[in-house]
NUDRENDREN-185059 format. One record per residue (C-alpha): x, y, z; residue in one letter; residue number from 1. Coordinates in steps of 0.02 Angstrom, whole numbers, padded with zeros to 5 digits. Each point is the difference from the previous one (the first is absolute). Layout:
N
((X,Y,Z),'a',NUM),
...
***
This chain:
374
((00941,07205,03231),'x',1),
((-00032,-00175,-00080),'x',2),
((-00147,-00099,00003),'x',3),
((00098,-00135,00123),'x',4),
((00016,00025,00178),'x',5),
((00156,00041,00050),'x',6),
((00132,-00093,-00021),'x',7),
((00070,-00076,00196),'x',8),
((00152,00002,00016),'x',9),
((00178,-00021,00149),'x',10),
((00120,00104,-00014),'x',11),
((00176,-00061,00050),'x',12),
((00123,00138,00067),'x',13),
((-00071,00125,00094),'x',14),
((00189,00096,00014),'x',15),
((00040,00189,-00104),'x',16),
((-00025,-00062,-00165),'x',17),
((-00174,-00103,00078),'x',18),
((-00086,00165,00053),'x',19),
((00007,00067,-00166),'x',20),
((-00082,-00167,-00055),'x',21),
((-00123,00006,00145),'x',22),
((-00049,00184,-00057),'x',23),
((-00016,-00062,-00188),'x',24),
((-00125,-00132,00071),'x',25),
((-00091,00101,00109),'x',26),
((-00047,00110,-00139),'x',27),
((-00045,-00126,-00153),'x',28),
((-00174,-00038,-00002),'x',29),
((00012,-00152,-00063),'x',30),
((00121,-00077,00135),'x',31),
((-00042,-00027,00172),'x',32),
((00142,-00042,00121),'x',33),
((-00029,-00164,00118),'x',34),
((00141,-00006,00090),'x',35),
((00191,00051,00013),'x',36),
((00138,-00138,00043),'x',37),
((00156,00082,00074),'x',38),
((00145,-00081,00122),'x',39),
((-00023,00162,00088),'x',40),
((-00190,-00017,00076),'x',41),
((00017,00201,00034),'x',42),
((00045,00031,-00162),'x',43),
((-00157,-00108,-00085),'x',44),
((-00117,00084,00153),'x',45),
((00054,00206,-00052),'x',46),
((00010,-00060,-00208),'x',47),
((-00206,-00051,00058),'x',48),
((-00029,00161,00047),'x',49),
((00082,00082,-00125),'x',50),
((-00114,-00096,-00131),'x',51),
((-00136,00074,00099),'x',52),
((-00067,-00209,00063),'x',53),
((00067,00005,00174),'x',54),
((-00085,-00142,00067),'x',55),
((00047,-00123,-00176),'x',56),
((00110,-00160,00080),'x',57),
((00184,00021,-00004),'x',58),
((00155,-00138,00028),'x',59),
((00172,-00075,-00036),'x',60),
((-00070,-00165,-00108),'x',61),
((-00072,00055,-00155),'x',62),
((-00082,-00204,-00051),'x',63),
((-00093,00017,00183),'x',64),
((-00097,00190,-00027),'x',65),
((-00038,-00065,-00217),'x',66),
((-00085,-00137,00114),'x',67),
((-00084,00120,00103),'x',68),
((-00036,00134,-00112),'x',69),
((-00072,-00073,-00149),'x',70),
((00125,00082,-00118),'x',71),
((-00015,00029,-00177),'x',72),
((00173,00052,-00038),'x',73),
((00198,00033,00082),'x',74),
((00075,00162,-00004),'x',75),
((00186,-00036,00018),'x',76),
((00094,00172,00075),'x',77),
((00149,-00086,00074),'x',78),
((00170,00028,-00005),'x',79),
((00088,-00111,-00136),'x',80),
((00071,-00131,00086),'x',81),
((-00151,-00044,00041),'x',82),
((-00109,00013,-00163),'x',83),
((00014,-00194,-00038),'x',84),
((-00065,-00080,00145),'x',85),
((-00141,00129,00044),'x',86),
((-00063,00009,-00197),'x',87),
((00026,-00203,-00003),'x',88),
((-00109,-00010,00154),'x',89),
((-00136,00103,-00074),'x',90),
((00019,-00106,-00186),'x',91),
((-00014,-00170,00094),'x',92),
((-00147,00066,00106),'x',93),
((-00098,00008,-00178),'x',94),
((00022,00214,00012),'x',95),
((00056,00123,-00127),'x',96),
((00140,00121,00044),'x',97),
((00051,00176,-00025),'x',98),
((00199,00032,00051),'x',99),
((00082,00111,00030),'x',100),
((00160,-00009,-00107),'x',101),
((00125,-00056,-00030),'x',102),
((-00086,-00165,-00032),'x',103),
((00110,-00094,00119),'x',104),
((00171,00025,00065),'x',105),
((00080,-00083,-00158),'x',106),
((-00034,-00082,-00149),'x',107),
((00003,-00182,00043),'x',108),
((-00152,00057,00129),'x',109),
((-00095,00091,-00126),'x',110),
((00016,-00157,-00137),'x',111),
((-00050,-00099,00144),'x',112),
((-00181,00120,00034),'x',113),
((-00032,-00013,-00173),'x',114),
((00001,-00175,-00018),'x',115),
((-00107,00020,00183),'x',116),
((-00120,00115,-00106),'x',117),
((-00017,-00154,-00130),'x',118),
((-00007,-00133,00115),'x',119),
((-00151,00070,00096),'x',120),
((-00067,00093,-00119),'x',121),
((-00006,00155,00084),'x',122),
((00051,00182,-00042),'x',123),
((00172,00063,00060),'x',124),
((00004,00205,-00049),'x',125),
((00147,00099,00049),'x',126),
((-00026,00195,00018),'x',127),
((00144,00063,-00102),'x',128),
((-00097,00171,00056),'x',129),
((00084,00130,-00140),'x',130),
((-00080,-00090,-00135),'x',131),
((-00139,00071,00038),'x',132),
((00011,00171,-00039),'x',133),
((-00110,00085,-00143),'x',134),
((00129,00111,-00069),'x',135),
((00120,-00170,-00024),'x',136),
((-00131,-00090,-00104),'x',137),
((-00012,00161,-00108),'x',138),
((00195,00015,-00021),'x',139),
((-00033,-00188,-00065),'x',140),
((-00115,00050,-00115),'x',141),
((00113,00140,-00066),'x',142),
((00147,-00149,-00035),'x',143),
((-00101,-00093,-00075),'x',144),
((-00045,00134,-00150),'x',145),
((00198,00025,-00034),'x',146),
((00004,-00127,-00117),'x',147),
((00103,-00139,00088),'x',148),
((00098,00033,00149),'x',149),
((00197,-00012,-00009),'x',150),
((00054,00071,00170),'x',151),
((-00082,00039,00181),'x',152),
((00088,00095,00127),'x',153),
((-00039,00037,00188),'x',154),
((00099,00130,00100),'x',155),
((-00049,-00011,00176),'x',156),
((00100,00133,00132),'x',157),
((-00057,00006,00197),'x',158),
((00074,00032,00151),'x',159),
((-00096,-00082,00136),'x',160),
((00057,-00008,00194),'x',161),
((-00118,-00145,00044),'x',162),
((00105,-00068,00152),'x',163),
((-00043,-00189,00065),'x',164),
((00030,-00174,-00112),'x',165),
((00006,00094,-00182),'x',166),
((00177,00099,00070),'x',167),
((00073,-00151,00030),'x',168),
((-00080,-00111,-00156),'x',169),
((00148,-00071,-00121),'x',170),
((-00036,00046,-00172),'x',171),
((-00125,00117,00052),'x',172),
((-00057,00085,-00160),'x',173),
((-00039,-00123,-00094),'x',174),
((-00067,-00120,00122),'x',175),
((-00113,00143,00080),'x',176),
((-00038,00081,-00140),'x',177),
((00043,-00016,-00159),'x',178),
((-00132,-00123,-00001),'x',179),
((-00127,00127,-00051),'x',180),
((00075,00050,-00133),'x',181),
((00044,-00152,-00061),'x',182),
((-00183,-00076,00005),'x',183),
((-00063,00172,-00088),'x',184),
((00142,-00017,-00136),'x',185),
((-00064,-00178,-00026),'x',186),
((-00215,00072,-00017),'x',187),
((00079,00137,-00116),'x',188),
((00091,-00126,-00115),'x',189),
((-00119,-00116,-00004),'x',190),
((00153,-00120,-00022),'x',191),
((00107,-00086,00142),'x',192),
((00164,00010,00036),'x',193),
((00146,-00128,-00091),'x',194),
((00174,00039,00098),'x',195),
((00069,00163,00093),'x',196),
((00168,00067,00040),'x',197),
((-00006,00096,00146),'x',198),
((00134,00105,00141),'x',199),
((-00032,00054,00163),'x',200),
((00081,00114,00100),'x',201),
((00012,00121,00164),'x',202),
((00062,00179,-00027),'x',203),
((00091,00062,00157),'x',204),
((-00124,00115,00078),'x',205),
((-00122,-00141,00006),'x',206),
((-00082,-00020,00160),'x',207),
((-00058,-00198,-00052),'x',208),
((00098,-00142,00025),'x',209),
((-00039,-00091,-00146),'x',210),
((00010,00052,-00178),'x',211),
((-00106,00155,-00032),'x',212),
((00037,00038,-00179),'x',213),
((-00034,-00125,-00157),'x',214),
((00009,-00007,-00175),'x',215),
((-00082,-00133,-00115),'x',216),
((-00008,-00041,-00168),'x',217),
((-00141,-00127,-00045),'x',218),
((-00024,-00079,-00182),'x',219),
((-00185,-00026,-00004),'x',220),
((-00083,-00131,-00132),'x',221),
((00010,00061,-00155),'x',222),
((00185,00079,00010),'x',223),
((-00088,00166,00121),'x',224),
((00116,00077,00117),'x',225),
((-00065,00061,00150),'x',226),
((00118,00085,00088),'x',227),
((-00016,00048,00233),'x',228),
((00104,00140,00041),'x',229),
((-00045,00003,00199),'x',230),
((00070,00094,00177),'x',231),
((-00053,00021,00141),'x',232),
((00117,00119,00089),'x',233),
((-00033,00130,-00142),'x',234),
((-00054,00173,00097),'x',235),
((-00030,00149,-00120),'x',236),
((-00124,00003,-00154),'x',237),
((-00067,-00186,00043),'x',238),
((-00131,-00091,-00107),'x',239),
((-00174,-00065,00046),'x',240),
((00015,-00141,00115),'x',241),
((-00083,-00070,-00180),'x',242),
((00157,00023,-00106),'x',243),
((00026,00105,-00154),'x',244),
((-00022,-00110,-00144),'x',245),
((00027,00023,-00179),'x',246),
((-00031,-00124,-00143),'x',247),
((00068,00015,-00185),'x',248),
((-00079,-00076,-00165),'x',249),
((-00030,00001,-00189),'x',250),
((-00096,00146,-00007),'x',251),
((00044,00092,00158),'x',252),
((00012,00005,00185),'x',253),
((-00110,00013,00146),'x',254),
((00062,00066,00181),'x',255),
((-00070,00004,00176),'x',256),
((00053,00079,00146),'x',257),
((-00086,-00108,00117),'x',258),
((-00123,00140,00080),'x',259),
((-00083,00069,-00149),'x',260),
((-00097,-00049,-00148),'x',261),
((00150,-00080,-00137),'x',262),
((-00007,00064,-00158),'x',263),
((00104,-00061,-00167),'x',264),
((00038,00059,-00178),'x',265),
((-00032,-00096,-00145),'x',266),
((00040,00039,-00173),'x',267),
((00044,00171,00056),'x',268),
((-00158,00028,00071),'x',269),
((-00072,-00005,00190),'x',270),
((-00053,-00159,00028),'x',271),
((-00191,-00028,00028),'x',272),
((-00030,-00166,00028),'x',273),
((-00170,-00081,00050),'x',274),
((-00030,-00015,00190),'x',275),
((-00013,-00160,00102),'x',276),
((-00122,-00023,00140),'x',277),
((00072,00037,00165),'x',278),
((00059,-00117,00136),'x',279),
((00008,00088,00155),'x',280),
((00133,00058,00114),'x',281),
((00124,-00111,00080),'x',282),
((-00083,-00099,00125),'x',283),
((-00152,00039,00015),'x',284),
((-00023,-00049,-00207),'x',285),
((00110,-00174,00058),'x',286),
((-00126,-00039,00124),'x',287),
((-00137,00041,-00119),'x',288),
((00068,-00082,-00128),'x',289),
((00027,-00159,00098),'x',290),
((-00185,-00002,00042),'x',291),
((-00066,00006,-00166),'x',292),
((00128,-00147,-00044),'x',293),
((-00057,-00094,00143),'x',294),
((-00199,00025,-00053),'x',295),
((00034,-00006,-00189),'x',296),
((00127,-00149,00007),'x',297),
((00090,00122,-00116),'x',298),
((00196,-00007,00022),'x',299),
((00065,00194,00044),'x',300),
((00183,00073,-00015),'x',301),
((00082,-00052,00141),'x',302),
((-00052,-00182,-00012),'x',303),
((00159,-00098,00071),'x',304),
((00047,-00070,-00183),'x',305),
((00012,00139,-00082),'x',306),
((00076,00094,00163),'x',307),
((00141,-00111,00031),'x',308),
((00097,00073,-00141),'x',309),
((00028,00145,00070),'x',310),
((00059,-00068,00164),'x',311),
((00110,-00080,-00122),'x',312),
((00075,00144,-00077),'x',313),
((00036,00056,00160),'x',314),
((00127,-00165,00038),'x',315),
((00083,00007,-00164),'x',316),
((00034,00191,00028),'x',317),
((00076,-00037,00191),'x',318),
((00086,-00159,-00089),'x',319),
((00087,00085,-00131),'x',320),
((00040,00168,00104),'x',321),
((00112,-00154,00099),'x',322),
((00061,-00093,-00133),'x',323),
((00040,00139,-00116),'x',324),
((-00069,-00102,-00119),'x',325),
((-00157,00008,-00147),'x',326),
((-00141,-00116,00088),'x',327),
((-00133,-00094,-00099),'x',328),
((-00169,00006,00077),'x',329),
((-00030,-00194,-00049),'x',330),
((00145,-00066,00116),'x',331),
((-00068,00117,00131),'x',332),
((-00166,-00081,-00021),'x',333),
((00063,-00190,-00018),'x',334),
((00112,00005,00146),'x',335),
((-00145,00064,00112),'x',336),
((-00109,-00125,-00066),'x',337),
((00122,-00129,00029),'x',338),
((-00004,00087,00204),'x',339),
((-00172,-00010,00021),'x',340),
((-00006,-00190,-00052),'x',341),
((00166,-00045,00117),'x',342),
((-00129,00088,00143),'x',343),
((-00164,-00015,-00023),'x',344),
((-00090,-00127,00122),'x',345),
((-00179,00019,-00053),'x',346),
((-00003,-00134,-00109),'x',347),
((-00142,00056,-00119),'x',348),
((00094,00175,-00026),'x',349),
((00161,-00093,-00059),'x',350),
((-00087,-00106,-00111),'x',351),
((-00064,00176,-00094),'x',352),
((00191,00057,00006),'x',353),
((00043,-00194,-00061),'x',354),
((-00142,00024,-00142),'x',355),
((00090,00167,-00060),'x',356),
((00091,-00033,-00160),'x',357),
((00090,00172,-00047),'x',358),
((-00031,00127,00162),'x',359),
((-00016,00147,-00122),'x',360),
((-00129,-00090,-00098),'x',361),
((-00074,-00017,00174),'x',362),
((-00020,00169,00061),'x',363),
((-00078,00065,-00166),'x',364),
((-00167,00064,-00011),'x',365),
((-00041,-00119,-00138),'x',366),
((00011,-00157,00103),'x',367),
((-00167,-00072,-00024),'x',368),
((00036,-00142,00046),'x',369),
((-00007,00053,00209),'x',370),
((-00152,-00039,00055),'x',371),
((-00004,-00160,-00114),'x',372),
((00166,-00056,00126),'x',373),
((-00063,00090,00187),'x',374),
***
């Protein structure tokens, strides 16, 4: 526990994905739940109870219970499509947000909450909830002694029988998914991605609709390959729902198999690298990370900028699994931006987008020039 009170906070989305969330909540010290928006008032009324504050205020209108509840802060656990207008709600109110990702449904609407996140000057985090995950910061550690890193590779093999929307998803692998991985391959690197060829395909005994098998080849910055070898109709001797990664370097290579600790020869030797501090587990160290941002001012991993790259990779994988084509991750980028302009309304987010000179340049870390522009 901090020396702040906790931090208030409305939680959006109160649906299967929501409980979790609401459970998270209920048992972080330092967060204390206000109220719970939800179209379904039943829903918002059983997710109260769940977080143990049966009597907090629910409704359908998250601006009118911020007003009433004297929020500090938005939790965003909607389905995608609606990501942009509940997180822009929160942003214009003068709140921080925690999403749930993806950080919107595509990539013109996740430009367009970044440029929100400048032009009110307010924190937009996505919970890209895998990254946090103690044994992946240690596998980074372990890439980072080979030496320089020429290759990455993830193998990920389930077989899941969800049912509902994701049975019927097109291009549901990667869209679903491969995300994760993605995002993780990205933290590992510490590089981002520069163009990816990528197919797509449904083996007959598939019981998905769309696409449930993908392979992609990403060049990285600095001529790295990173390389997604993913299925999810793949019964018998699956991986963790994590992956099974191996990177290859100068020295040596490291592996993981997603549930244990990762381990790595260099120089013909085990690998014994020098531990990083931990970051928690999935969303429980997202939330907890977001609060310390949002007390500290500090900017966490998730932050939209950095996140919207590997929303990105996801596009240019679907794009070139149709195309059959190599895709560069710049036109990908540029053609959204040149989206979210064509549609934006609020005029003081499209003047941010207008202000934008290269949208890679944008997104980077290193843009110091942000709060100079909000």
């Amino acid at each position: 526990m901090t020396d702040h009170a906790p931090l208030r906070v409305v939680q959006v989305g109160a649906g299967g994905m929501g409980r979790a969330w609401l459970g998270t909540v209920a048992a972080d010290p330092d967060v204390e739940l206000v109220g719970i928006v939800d179209l379904d008032l039943d829903a918002a009324r059983s997710g109260a109870e769940l977080a143990g504050a049966p009597t907090i205020p629910v409704g359908r209108d998250l601006p009118a219970l911020l007003a009433d509840t004297g929020a500090e802060a938005v939790l965003d656990i909607t389905v995608p499509v609606a990501h942009h207008p509940v997180t822009m709600d929160a942003l214009h109110a003068g709140l921080p947000v925690l999403g749930e990702k993806p950080a919107a449904q595509t990539v013109a609407e996740a430009l367009s909450l970044a440029a929100a996140a400048e032009a009110t000057g307010q924190l937009f985090m996505v919970s890209q909830s895998r990254r946090y995950n103690d044994q992946l910061v240690a596998f980074r550690q372990h890439v980072r002694a080979l030496g320089g890193v020429g290759s990455l590779n993830t193998r990920f093999a389930k077989a899941p029988h969800f049912g509902g929307f994701r049975e019927e998803m097109d291009d549901v692998l990667l869209l679903d998914m491969a995300i994760h991985a993605f995002d993780s391959a990205r933290y590992v690197l510490e590089r981002d991605p520069v163009s990816v060829y990528c197919e797509s395909w449904n083996p007959s005994w598939s019981w998905y609709r769309g696409d449930a098998n993908a392979a992609a080849v990403f060049t990285f910055e600095d001529d790295v390959r990173y390389v997604y070898d993913g299925s999810w109709c793949a019964p018998g001797d699956e991986t963790s729902w994590n992956g099974d990664w191996r990177a290859s370097g100068a020295a040596g290579s490291a592996t993981w198999d997603g549930d244990h600790d990762p381990s790595s020869v260099v120089d013909d030797a085990p690998g014994s690298p020098e531990a990083a501090p931990g970051v928690g587990a999935e969303i429980a160290g997202a939330l907890a990370s977001f609060v310390r941002a949002v007390r500290s001012g500090s900017t966490p991993d998730g932050e939209v900028h950095g996140n919207v790259m590997s929303l990105v990779m996801v596009d240019a994988a679907i794009a070139s699994a149709r195309s059959g084509q190599r895709v560069v991750i710049d036109d990908v980028l540029e053609q959204a931006h040149a989206t979210a302009l064509e549609v934006e309304r609020d005029e003081a987010v499209r003047e941010r987008l207008a202000a934008w000179g290269s949208v890679r340049q944008a997104l980077a870390p290193n843009a110091t020039d942000r709060a100079a522009l909000a």
